[in-house]
C-alpha positions as CSV (number, residue, x, y, z in Angstrom):
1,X,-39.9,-44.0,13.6
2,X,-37.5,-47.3,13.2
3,X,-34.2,-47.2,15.1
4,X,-31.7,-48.2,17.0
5,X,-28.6,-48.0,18.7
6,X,-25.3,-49.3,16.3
7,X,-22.1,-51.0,16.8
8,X,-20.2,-53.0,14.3
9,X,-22.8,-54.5,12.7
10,X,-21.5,-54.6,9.1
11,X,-22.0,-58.6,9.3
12,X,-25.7,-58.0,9.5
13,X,-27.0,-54.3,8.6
14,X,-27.8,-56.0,4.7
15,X,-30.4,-58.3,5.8
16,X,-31.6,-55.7,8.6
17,X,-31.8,-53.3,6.3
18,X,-33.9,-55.7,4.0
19,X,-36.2,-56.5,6.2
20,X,-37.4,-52.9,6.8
21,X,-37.8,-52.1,3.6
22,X,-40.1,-55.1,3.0
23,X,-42.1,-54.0,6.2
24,X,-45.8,-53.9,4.6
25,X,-46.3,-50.4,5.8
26,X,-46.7,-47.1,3.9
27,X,-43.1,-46.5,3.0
28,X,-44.3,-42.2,2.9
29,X,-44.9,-42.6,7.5
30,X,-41.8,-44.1,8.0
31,X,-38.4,-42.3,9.5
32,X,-35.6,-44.0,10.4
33,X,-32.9,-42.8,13.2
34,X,-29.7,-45.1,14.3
35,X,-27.4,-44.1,17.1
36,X,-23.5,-45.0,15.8
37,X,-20.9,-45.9,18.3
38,X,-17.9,-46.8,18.6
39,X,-17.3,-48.7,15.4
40,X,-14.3,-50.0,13.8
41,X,-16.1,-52.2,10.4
42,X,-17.9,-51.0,8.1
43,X,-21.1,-50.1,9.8
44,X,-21.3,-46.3,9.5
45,X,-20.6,-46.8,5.4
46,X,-23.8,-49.2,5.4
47,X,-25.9,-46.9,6.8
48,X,-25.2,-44.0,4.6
49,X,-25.5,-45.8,2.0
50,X,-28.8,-46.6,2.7
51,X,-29.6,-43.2,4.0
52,X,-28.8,-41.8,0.9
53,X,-31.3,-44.9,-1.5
54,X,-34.3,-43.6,1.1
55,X,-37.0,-41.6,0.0
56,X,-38.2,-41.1,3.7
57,X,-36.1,-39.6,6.6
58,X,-33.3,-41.3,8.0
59,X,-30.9,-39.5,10.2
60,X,-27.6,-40.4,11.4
61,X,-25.9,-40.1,14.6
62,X,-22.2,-40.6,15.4
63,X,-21.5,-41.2,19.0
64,X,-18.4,-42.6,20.3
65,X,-18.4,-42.9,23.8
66,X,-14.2,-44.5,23.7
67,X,-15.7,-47.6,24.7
68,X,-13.4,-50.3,25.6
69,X,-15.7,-52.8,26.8
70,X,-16.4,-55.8,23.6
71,X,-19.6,-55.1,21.4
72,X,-20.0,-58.8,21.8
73,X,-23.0,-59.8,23.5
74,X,-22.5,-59.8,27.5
75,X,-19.4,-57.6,27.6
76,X,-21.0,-54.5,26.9
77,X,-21.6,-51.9,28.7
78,X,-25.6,-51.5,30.2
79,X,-24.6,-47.9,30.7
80,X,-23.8,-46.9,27.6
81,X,-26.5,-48.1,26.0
82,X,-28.8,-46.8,28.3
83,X,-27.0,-43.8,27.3
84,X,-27.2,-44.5,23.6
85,X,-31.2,-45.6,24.0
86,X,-32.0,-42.5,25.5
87,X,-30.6,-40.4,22.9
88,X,-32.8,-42.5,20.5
89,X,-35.8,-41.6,22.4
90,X,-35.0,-37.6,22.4
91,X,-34.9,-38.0,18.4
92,X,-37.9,-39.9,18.7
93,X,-39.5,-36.7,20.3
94,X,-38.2,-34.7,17.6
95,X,-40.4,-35.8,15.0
96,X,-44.3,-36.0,14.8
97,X,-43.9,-40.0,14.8
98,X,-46.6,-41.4,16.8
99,X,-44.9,-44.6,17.6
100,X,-41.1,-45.9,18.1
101,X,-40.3,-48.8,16.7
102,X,-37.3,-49.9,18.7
103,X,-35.9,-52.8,16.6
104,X,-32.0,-54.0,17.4
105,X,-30.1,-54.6,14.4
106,X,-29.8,-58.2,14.8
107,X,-33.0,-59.1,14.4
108,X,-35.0,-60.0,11.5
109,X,-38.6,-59.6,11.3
110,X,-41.6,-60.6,8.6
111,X,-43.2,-58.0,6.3
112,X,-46.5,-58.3,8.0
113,X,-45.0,-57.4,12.2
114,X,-45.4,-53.7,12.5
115,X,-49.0,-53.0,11.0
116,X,-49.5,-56.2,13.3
117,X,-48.3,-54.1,16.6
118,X,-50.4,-51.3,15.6
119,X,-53.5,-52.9,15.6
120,X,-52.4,-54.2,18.7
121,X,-52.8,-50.9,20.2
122,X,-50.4,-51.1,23.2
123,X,-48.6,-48.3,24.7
124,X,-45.5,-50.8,24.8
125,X,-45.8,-54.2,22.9
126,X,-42.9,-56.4,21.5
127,X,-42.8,-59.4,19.2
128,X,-41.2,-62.8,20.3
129,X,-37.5,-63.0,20.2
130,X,-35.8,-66.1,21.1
131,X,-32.5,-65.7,23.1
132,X,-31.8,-68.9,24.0
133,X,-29.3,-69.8,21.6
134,X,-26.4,-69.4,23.4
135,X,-27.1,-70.5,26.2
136,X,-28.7,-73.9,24.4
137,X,-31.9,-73.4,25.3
138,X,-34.5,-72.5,22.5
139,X,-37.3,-71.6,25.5
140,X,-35.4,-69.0,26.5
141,X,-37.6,-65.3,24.9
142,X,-37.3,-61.8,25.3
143,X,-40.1,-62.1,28.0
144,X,-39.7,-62.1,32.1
145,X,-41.4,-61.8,34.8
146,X,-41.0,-60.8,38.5
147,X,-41.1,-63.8,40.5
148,X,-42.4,-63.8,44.5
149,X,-38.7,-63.7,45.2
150,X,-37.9,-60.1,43.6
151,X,-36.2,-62.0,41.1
152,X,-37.0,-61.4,36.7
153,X,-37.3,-64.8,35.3
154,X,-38.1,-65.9,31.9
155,X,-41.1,-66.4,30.7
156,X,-41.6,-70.2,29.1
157,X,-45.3,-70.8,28.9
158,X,-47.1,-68.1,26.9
159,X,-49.6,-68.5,24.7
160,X,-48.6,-68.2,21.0
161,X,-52.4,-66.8,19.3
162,X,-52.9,-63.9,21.3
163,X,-51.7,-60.9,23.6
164,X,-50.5,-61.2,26.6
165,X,-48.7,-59.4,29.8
166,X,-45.3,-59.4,30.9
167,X,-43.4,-57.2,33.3
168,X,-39.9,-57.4,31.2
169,X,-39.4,-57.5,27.6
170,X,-36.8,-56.1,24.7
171,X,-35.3,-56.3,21.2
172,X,-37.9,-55.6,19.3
173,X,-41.0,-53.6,20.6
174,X,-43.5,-50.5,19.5
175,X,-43.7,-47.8,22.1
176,X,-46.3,-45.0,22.2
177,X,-45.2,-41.4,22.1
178,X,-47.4,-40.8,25.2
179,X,-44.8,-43.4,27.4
180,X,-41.7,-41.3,26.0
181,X,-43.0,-38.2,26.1
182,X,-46.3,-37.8,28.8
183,X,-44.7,-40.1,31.0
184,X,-41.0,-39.3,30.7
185,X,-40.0,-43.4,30.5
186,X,-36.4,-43.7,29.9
187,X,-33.6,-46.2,29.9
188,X,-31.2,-46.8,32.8
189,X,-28.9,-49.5,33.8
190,X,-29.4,-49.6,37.4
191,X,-31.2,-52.8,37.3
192,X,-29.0,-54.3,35.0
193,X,-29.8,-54.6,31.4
194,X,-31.2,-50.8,30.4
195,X,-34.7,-52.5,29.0
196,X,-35.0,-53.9,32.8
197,X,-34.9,-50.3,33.8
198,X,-37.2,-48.9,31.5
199,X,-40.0,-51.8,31.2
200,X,-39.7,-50.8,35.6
201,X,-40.4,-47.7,35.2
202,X,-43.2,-47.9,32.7
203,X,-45.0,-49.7,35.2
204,X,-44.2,-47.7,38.1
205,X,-46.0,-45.0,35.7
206,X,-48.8,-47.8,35.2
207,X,-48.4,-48.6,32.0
208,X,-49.0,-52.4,30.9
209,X,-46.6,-54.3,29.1
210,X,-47.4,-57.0,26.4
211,X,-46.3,-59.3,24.0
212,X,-47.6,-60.1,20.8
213,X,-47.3,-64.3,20.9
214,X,-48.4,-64.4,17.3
215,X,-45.9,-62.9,15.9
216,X,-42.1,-63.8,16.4
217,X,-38.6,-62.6,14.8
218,X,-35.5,-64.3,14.1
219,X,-32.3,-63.4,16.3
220,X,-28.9,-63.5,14.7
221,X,-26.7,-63.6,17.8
222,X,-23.9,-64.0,15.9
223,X,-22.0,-63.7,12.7
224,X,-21.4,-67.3,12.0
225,X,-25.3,-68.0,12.2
């Protein structure tokens, strides 16, 4: 299953959209489930129409939490999406999907990344997803680790032809049934950003955490870019 929590993203859902239908993956084993919240463009109209062009699965679900707080990145509430993740995941359980493919809808990956993450065979694996942007610096990833200090920092040195660990990661990763539904992983804002919290309690559970350095996605962090 493909999804996703969904707030006015009319800017981008087109090319989103696009990109998972040219996933190189039977198009037969696919289901699709996004979260709506809270929206005030044209967000909800995108996805039904695309619901409704789908041969496979793709359910719908309307949310609105009478948020206040901006969708725009870094005044959003970690709550509510830990909230909105969660619900994602109980869908998830719903089907017979082995995997979730938690991809946010602003970012863009190639055909070739999810067969990719399944022959990776992790029970939580992500692509790389540079973040950096706004902040000006292009090293910044969607990859941390916990420092001696107790403190998640980014990871800048990673290999780029190969697997490798991380304690943190988010955006776009594949997650194993068994870590939703054996081990009862779930999102929570406690920490912070909710994929703090749930990459934390995957590996209080002892489950590993990679990243796939081979393979990386484009981030559209905002609608002018």
């Amino acid at each position: 299953m493909i999804g996703c929590p969904v707030r006015n993203r009319a800017w981008i859902l087109p090319r989103y959209l696009e990109c998972l239908q040219n996933l190189t993956y039977p198009r037969h084993n696919l289901k699709y489930c996004f979260i709506i919240n809270d929206c005030s463009d044209r967000t909800p109209e995108i996805l039904e129409q695309f619901a409704w062009e789908q041969p496979v699965a793709v359910k719908l679900i309307t949310v609105d939490l009478g948020s206040k707080s901006s969708h725009v990145r870094g005044f959003y509430s970690f709550g509510h999406l830990a909230y909105l993740r969660n619900l994602l995941l109980e869908e998830f359980l719903k089907t017979d999907c082995d995997y979730l493919f938690s991809l946010d809808s602003d970012i863009l990956v190639e055909p070739h990344t999810l067969i990719r993450l399944l022959e990776d065979d992790c029970d939580i694996v992500s692509v790389l997803v540079c973040n950096g942007h706004e902040v000006g610096d292009k090293t910044v990833y969607n990859i941390l680790n916990w420092d001696e200090q107790g403190n998640l920092v980014y990871v800048r040195d990673f290999p780029r032809d190969r697997l490798f660990r991380v304690d943190c990661t988010g955006a776009a990763y594949l997650i194993k049934r068994r870590v939703v539904e054996t081990f009862g992983v779930r999102y929570s804002a406690y920490m912070g950003a909710e994929d703090i919290g749930f990459c934390q309690t995957a590996s209080r559970q002892g489950i590993e955490i990679y990243c796939d350095g081979r393979i990386e996605a484009v981030h559209i962090m905002k609608e002018q870019r």
